[in-house]
N, C-alpha and C positions, 0 to 999 in steps of 0.2 A: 592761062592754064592753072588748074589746080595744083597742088602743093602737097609735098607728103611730110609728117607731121610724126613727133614722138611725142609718146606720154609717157612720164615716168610716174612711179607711185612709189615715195621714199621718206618714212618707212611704212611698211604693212601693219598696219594694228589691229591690236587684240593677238598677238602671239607672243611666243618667249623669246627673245633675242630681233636683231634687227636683218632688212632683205629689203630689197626694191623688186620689182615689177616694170620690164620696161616695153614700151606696145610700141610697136611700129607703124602706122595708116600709110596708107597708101593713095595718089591723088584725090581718087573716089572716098574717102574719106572709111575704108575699108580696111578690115584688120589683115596686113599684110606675117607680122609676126612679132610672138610675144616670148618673154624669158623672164623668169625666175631668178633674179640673183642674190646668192647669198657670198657679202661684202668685206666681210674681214676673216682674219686670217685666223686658225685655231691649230696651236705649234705642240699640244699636248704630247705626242705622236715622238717630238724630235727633243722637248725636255726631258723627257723621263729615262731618257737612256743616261745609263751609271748610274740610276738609284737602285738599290737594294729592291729587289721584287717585293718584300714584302711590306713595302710605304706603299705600293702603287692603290691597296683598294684607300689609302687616306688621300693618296693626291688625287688620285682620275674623280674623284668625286668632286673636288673643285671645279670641276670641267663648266658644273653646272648649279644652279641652285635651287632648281625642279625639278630636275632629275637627280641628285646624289646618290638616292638609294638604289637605283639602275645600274649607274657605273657603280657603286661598290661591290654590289654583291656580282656582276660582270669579273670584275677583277678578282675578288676575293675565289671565284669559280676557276679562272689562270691561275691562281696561284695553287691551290689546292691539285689540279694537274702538275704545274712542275714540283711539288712532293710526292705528285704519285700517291693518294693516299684517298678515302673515303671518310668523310666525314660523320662525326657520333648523330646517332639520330634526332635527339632533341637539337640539337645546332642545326640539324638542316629542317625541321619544323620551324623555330624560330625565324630564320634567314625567311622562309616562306610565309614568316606569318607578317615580316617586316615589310616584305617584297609586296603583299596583297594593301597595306595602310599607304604603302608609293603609290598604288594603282588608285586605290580610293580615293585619295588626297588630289589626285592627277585627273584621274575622269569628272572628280566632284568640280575643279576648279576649272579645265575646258567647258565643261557642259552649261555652270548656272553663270559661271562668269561672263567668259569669252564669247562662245554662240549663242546664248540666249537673247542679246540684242537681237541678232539678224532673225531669229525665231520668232522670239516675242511682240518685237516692235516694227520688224519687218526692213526690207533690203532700203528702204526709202525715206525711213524714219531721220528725224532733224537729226545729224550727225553730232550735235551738244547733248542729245537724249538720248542716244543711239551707243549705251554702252553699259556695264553694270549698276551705276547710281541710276540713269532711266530704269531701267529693272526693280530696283530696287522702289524705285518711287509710284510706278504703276503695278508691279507683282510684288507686294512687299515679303508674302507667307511662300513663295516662292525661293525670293532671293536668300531669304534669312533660313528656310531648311536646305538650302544648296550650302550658303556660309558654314552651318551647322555638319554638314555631312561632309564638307573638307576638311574641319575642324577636327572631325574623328577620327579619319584617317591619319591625320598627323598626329593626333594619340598615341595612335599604334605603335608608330614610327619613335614619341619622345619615351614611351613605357619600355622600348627596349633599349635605342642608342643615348637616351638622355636629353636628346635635344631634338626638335621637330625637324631641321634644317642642316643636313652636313654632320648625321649622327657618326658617335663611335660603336660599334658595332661586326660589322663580318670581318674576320683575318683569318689569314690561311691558316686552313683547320679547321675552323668553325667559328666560335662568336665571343666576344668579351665577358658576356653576362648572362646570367638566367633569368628566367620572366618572371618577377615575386606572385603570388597568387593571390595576394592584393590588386595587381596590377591587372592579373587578368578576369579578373571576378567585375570591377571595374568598367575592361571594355567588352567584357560578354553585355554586362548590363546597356548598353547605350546602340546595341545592335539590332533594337524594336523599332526606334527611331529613324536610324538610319536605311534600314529598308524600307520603312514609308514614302521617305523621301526619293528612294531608289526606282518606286512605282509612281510617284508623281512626275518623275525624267521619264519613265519609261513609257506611259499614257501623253505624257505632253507631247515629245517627238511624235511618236505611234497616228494619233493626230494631226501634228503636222504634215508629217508624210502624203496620208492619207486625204487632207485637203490640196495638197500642192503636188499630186503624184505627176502633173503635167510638168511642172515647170524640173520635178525632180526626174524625171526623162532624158532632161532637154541640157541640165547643168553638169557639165563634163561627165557626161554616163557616155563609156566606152570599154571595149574588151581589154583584159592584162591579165598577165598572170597575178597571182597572190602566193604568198610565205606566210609561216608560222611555225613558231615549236609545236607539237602534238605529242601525247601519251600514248601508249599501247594500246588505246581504246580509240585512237583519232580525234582527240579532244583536245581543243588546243590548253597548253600548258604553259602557263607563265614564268617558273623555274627553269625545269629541267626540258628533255624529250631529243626527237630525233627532228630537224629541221625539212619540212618540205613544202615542196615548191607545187603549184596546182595551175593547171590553165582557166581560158575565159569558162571554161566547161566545167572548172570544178574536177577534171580528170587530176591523177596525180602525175604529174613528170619527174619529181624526183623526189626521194626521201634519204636522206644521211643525215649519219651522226657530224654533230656540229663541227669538231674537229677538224673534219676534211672539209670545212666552205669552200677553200682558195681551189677546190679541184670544178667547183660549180657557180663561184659569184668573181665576176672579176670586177678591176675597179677603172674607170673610164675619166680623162680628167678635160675639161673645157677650159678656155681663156679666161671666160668670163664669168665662170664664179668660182670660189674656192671651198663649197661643197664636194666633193667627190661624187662619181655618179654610178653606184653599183650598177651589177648588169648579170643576168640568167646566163651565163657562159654559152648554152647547147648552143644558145639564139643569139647570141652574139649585141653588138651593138648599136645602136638602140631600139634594137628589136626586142632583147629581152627585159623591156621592162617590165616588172613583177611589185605589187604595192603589199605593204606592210603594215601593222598596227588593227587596229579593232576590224576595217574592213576587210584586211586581209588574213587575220586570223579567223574570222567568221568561215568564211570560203574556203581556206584552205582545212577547218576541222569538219568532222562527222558529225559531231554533234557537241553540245556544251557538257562542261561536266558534273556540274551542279544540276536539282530538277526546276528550283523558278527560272532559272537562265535559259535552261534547255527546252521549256516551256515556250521562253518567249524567243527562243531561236526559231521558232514553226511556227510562230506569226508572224516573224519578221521572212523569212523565206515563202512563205506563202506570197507576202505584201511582192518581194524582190521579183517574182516570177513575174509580173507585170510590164517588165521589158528594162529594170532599173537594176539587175542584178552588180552589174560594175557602176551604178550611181556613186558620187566623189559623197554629193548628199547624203548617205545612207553611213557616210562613216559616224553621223551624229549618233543615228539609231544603233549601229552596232557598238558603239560607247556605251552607251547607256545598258545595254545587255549586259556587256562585260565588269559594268559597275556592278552591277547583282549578281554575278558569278564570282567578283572577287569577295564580296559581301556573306556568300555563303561559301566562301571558301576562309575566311577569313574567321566563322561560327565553326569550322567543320577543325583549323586550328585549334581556336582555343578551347573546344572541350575537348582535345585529344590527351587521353594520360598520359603523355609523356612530354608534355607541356611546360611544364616549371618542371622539368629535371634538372642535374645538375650535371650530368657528362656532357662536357658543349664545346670542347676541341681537344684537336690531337697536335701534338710538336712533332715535326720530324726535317731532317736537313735535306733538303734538296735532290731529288733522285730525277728529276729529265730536265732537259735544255730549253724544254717549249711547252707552252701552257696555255691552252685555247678556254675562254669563258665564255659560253652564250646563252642571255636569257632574252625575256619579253621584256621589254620596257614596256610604257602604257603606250610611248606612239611605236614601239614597232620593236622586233629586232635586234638587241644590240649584242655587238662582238668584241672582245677585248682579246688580244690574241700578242701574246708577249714572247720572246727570246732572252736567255740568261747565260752566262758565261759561268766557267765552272765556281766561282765567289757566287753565283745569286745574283750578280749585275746586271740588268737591263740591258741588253745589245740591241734590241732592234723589238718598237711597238707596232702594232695596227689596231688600228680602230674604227670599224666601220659603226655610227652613231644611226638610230633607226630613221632619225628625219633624210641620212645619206641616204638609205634602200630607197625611199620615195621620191630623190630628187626628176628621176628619167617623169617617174608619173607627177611630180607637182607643177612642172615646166608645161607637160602634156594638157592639163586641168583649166591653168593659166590661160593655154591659146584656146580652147575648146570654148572655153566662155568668154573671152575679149573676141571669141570672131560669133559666138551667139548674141549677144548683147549687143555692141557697141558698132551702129551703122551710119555709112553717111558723116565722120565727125563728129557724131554726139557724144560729147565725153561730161556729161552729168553726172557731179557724186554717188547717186542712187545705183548708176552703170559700171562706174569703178570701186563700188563696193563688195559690189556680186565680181569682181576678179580677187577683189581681196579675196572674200569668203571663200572662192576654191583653194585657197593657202590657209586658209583657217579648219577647214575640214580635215587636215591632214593632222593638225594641231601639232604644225613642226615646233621644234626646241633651237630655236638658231644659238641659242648659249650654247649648246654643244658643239657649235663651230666657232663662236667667237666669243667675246668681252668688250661690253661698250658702258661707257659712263656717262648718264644724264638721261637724258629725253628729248629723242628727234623729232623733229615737228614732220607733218606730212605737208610735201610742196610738191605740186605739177606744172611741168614746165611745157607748151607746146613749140615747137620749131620747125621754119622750112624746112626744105630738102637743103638750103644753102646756108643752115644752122643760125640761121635770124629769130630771137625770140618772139613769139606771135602773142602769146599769153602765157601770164604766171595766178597759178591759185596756190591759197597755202593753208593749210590747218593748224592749229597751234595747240 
């Protein structure tokens, strides 16, 4: 009698932080079931209690070291709530002009980095070539205006906090510094460039798509709801807005102010990972999964808010009506949109006269007990939602991290393609790449869950049903 068998896949590469992948076969050598898991523990949540609220947007920004700018201005937005207080106008330009070089820096390095192998060189490619030096070596004007257009973005980010990486920058009230107009003369100039590049991602997917619209069908394309901040015009908004929720239809199901999430997203907790697994409250669990980040703000807005973006939002919805509108695929494409929307959002900053002002925050001592912050990160969503004692002390954090919204739907993407792909036992690198790549599409942040030191090799391990080892593969 046949034998049922486990694949594990530890760790996933090409993402930020580390996760396994583990398939279950079944004697037929059939995918019986597959899970997501994310491995180590991330205690930010139960350190931060008794710190003075207003260290949180310096600590929670450690959380991560590609996301920083996400969690700080997240917090620095709970804090600014428990003063009770609105922020001067140039501080909250600033903040947005910081928030838009996170995005850039963040799509620039998913897109030429991360997904460009499986793009460029394909799901099958030697897995020794099959990464950004292969890119590099066969697309070289490619890889070096991707290098180039990350590199701008973290610009933005050192012309205001000082440093590319874990700036000092948003505090409750507003910002440490104003932008010299050196500084911004500067990155207005480098901003020809980098929409170039912004339309060679946007033509290269566009293409892809359009060659592979079969197989982009076929790879975890299924119904969900989707989330996003949105503006008063329906545009999603990376800062500010009122959060809402949209079905497979694009209908709306819910729109509220951020503040009240806990009355609409709850949080669902599994054995086996130490992800958190948000959830649509109406719909309960795991029925209300709802996905997050470029594909999900796509869906959930009316339109972009910028005009080259909102251009190429009516080609890309055009392309989607072809039966791929919930494609996991199509989060490449809507990346790349949102790189040129934050690109000319980013121009629509720095020529605004009130740019290098110099009113850029307010002091005031603490007028409420609770302080909800929520912006867009580049993957999704993020919530920083803090409790303070009458001192300003930390009693009690939550933190739902955007790769958290997507866990119901990354788990879901995972089985969708290890049961399209992988028949009969065939467990060929080429077929457990394309499980990777549904984890890579989401372009999770597992550093916002955990902290790991070195570099995990990838090893698979297959086993009876009577946990006898059958075969060991390993990647170094």
């Amino acid at each position: 009698m046949a034998e049922s068998r486990k694949i594990t896949i530890n760790p996933i590469s090409r993402l930020e932080g580390h996760g396994k992948v583990v398939i279950h076969l079944d004697e037929r050598g059939e995918v019986e079931d597959a899970r997501f898991h994310v491995t180590q523990f991330r205690g930010y949540e139960r350190f931060c209690e008794g710190r003075p609220f207003e260290e949180m947007p310096t600590i929670t920004q450690r959380i991560c070291g590609i996301c920083p700018v996400s969690h700080q201005l997240a917090s620095a937005k709970a804090c600014d709530a428990i003063l009770g207080i609105e922020i001067p106008e140039t501080a909250k330009l600033l903040r947005d002009l910081l928030h838009m070089g996170q995005f850039i820096q963040s799509h620039a390095l998913h897109f030429f980095y991360l997904a460009s192998p499986d793009i460029l060189l394909g799901w099958d490619a030697d897995p020794a070539k099959r990464n950004v030096v292969g890119v590099i070596g066969e697309f070289p004007e490619v890889a070096r205006k991707g290098i180039r257009l990350r590199k701008y973005g973290q610009e933005i980010i050192k012309a205001l906090g000082g440093k590319k990486v874990h700036p000092a920058f948003a505090v409750p009230g507003g910002v440490m510094n104003p932008l010299a107009p050196a500084d911004r003369d500067l990155l207005v100039s480098g901003l020809e460039e980098a929409y170039e590049t912004a339309r060679i991602g946007l033509d290269l997917i566009k293409d892809w798509v359009a060659k592979n619209l079969e197989e982009v069908k076929r790879f975890a394309t299924y119904p969900s709801s989707y989330a996003g901040l949105v503006d008063e015009r329906g545009c999603p908004n990376m800062y500010e807005g009122q959060l809402r929720v949209v079905g497979s239809d694009r209908k709306v199901l819910a729109q509220f102010e951020p503040a009240v999430y806990l009355d609409f997203i709850g949080e669902h907790v599994e054995p086996w990972s130490y992800l958190k697994f948000p959830f649509f409250k109406p719909q309960g669990y795991p029925q209300g999964c709802y996905r997050v980040g470029p594909l999900g703000r796509l869906n959930a807005g009316d339109r972009m808010s910028t005009p080259k973006a909102d251009e190429a939002l009516k080609v890309y919805r055009a392309t989607a009506q072809g039966g791929i509108e919930g494609g996991t695929l199509m989060y490449h494409y809507a990346r790349v949109i949102e790189l040129l929307n934050c690109l000319e959002r980013a121009e629509e900053l720095l020529t605004h006269r009130g740019i290098c002002g110099k009113s850029i925050r307010i002091t005031a001592d603490p007028a409420r007990e609770e302080g909800v912050g929520v912006i867009e990160a580049p993957r999704g969503t993020l919530i920083h939602h803090y409790k303070v004692d009458r001192y300003g002390a930390i009693r009690k954090a939550n933190l739902i991290v955007a790769t958290g919204h997507n866990n119901i739907a990354m788990n879901r993407s995972v089985e969708l393609v290890a049961r399209e792909y992988i028949h009969g036992g065939e467990v060929r690198e080429g077929l457990l790449n394309r499980v990777e790549g549904a984890i890579r599409c989401y372009d999770p942040c597992l550093s916002c869950s955990t902290h790991a030191l070195g570099q995990m090799p990838l090893r698979i391990r297959l086993y009876s049903h009577e946990r006898v080892l059958l075969k060991e593969m390993q990647r170094d």
